[in-house]
C-alpha positions as CSV (number, residue, x, y, z in Angstrom):
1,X,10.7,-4.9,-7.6
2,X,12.5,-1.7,-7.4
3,X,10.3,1.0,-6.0
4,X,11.1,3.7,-9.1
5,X,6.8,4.7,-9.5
6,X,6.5,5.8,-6.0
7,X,5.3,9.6,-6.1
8,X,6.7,11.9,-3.3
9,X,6.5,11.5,-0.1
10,X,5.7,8.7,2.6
11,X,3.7,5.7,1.6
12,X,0.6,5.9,3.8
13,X,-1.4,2.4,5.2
14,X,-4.7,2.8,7.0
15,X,-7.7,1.3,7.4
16,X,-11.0,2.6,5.5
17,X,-14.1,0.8,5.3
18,X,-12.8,-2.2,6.8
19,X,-10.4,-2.2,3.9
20,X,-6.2,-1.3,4.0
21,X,-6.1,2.0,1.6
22,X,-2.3,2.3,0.6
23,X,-1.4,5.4,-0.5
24,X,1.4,7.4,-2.2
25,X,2.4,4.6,-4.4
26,X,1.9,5.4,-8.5
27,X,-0.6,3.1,-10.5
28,X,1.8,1.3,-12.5
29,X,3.9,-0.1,-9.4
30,X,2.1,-3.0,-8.2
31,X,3.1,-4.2,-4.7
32,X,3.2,-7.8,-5.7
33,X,2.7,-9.5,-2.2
34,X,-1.0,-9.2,-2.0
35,X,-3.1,-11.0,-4.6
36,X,-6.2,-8.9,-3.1
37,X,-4.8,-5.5,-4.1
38,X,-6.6,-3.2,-6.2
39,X,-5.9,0.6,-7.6
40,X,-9.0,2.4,-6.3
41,X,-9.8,5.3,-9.3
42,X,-11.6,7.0,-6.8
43,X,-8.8,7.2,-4.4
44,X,-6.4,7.1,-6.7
45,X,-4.3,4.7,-4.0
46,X,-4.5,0.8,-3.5
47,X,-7.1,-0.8,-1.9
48,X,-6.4,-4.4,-0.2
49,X,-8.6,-6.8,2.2
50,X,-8.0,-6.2,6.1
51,X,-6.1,-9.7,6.1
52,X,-3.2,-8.8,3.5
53,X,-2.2,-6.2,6.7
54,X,1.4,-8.1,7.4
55,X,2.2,-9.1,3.7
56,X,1.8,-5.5,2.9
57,X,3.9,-4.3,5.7
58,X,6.8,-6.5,4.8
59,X,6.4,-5.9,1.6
60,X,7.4,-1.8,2.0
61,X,10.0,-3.3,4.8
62,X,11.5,-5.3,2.4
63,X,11.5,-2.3,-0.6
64,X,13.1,0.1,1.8
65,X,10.0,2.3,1.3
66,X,9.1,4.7,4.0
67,X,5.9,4.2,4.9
68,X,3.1,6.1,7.9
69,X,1.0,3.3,9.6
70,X,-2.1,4.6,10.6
71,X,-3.5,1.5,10.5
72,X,-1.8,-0.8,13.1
73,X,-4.2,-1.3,15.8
């Protein structure tokens, strides 16, 4: 999946509610290797279970995204 919906900036993961919220990606890209992601309306970012933490972060490896992790422990 080439990465050509990201909005500007650094893609941001972190930890919210005991939830992964990652940010800075548009709507309409769907970052395929979690089945548990969501698009949060209210965030306006994705919203994934605490367990999809690795998947996701290979996931923006593997796109070459640039990415903040505020949520590795």
């Amino acid at each position: 999946m080439v990465p050509q919906h990201k909005t500007g900036g650094a893609v941001r993961l972190s930890f919210d509610g005991g939830t992964l919220v990652l940010a800075g990606l548009d709507e309409a890209l769907h970052p395929a290797p979690a089945a548990g992601l969501r698009f949060d309306d209210r965030l306006s970012a994705w919203r994934a279970p605490a367990s999809d933490y690795a998947a996701i972060v290979l996931w923006l490896r593997s796109e070459g995204l640039e990415y903040v992790d505020e949520a590795r422990a």
